[in-house]
N, C-alpha and C positions, 0 to 999 in steps of 0.2 A: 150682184152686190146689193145687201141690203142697207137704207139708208135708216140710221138712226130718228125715230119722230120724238118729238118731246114738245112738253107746253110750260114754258118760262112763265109763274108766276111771282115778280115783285111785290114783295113788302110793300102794303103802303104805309105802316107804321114804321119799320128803320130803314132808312136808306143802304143802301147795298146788300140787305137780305133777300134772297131770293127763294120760290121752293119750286123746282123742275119735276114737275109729275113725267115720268117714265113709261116711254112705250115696251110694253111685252109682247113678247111671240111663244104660246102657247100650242102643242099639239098632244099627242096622246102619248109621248115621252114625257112631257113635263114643260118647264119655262123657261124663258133667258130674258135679262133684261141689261142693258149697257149701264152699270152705274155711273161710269164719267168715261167725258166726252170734250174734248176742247172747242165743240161746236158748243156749249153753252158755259163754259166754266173754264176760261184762259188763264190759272196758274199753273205753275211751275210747284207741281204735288212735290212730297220727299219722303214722306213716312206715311203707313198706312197703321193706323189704331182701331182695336175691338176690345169694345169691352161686354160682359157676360154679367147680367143681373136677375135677381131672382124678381119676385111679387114685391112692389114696395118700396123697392129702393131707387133713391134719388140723390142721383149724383150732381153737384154741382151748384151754384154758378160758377163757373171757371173761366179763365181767358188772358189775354196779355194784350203788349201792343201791335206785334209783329206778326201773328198767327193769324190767315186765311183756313176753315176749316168748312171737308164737305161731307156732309152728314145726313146716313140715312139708316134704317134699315132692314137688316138680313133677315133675324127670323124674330114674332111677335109684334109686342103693339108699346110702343112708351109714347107719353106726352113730352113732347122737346118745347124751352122756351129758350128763347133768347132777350137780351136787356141791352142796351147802347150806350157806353160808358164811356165812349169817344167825347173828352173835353172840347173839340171844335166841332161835333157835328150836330145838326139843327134835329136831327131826330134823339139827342142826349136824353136817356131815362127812359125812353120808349122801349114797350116789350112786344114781341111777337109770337104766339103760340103756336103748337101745329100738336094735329096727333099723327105720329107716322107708325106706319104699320107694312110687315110684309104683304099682306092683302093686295094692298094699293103703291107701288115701288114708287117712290121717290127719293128726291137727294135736296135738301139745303143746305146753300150758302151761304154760311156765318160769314163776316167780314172782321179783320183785326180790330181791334178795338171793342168789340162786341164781346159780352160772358154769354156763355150756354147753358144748361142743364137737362137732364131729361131724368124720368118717372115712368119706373117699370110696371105696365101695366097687363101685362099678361104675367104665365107661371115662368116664364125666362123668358129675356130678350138679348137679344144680339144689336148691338149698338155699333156699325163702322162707320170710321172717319177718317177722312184723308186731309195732312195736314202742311201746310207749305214749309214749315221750319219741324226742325227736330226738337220732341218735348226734351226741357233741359229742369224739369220737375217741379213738383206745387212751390217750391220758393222762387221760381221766376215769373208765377202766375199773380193773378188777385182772386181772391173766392169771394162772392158778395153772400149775404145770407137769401139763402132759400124761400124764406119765408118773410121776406123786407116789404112789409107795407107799401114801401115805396112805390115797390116794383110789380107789386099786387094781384100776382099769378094768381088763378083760382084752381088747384092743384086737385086734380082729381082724389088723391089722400089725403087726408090732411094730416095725417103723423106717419111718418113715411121713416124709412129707415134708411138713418144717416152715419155717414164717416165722420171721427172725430175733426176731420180739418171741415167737413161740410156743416158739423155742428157751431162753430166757430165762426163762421163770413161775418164781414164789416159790412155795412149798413151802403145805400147804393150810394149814398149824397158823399161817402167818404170815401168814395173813388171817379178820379177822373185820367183816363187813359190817354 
């Protein structure tokens, strides 16, 4: 039996963000690597979501208050950030960047209460996520603006190609989840 290895790295900027760099096993077929594992990541998954983006595009801040989301991925390279829009939590407005990429397998842990977004930075990326509640569509979310001073992402594009609802996000300070 082989036992999964992984190295739990916490946020030290939001509390309950985490990002699980992944053990692979490589031989001259190719790779495998466990994307989740209850030995670092104890929800109760229910839907698995992928989405497909080309160069440039940036989806998002998205998020609610009941969504636990894990998030890595499959194939290319996108910048993922997250923002903490939890009204009780001490890390509130705080952002957390990461580049994730198939090169390097890993998986983070958004925590509810937290918005996401990611920036496609290769010619296509494969973005999955596994999420504890069933999406019930952008009118049960909050979108913040992508580009909120607030929140002060330094975005590898800075004119990035956006969805009419992602052109659109309220401001960070007019959301508190």
């Amino acid at each position: 039996m082989v036992k999964n290895n992984f190295k739990i790295e916490p946020s030290a900027n939001i509390e309950g963000v985490s990002k699980i760099v992944l053990d692979t096993f490589q031989d001259f077929r190719g790779e495998i690597w466990t994307l989740y594992s209850k030995e670092y990541c104890d929800y109760n998954f229910v839907s698995d979501k992928i989405t497909i983006s080309r160069f440039g595009v940036l989806r998002g801040f998205h998020g609610d208050t009941h969504t636990v989301k894990l998030v890595s991925c499959l194939s290319g390279q996108f910048q993922f950030a997250i923002a903490d829009v939890r009204s009780d939590s001490k890390t509130y407005g705080n952002i957390q960047t990461y580049l994730i990429s198939d090169n390097e397998p890993a998986v983070v842990v958004v925590p509810a209460g937290c918005v996401n977004a990611h920036l496609c930075l290769s010619d296509k990326c494969v973005f999955y996520y596994k999420w504890s509640e069933e999406y019930k569509g952008p009118e049960s979310q909050v979108t913040v603006a992508w580009d909120d001073p607030d929140i002060g992402v330094d975005w590898v594009i800075k004119s990035p190609i956006l969805s009419e609802r992602d052109k659109h996000g309220v401001k960070l300070k007019e959301v508190r989840l």
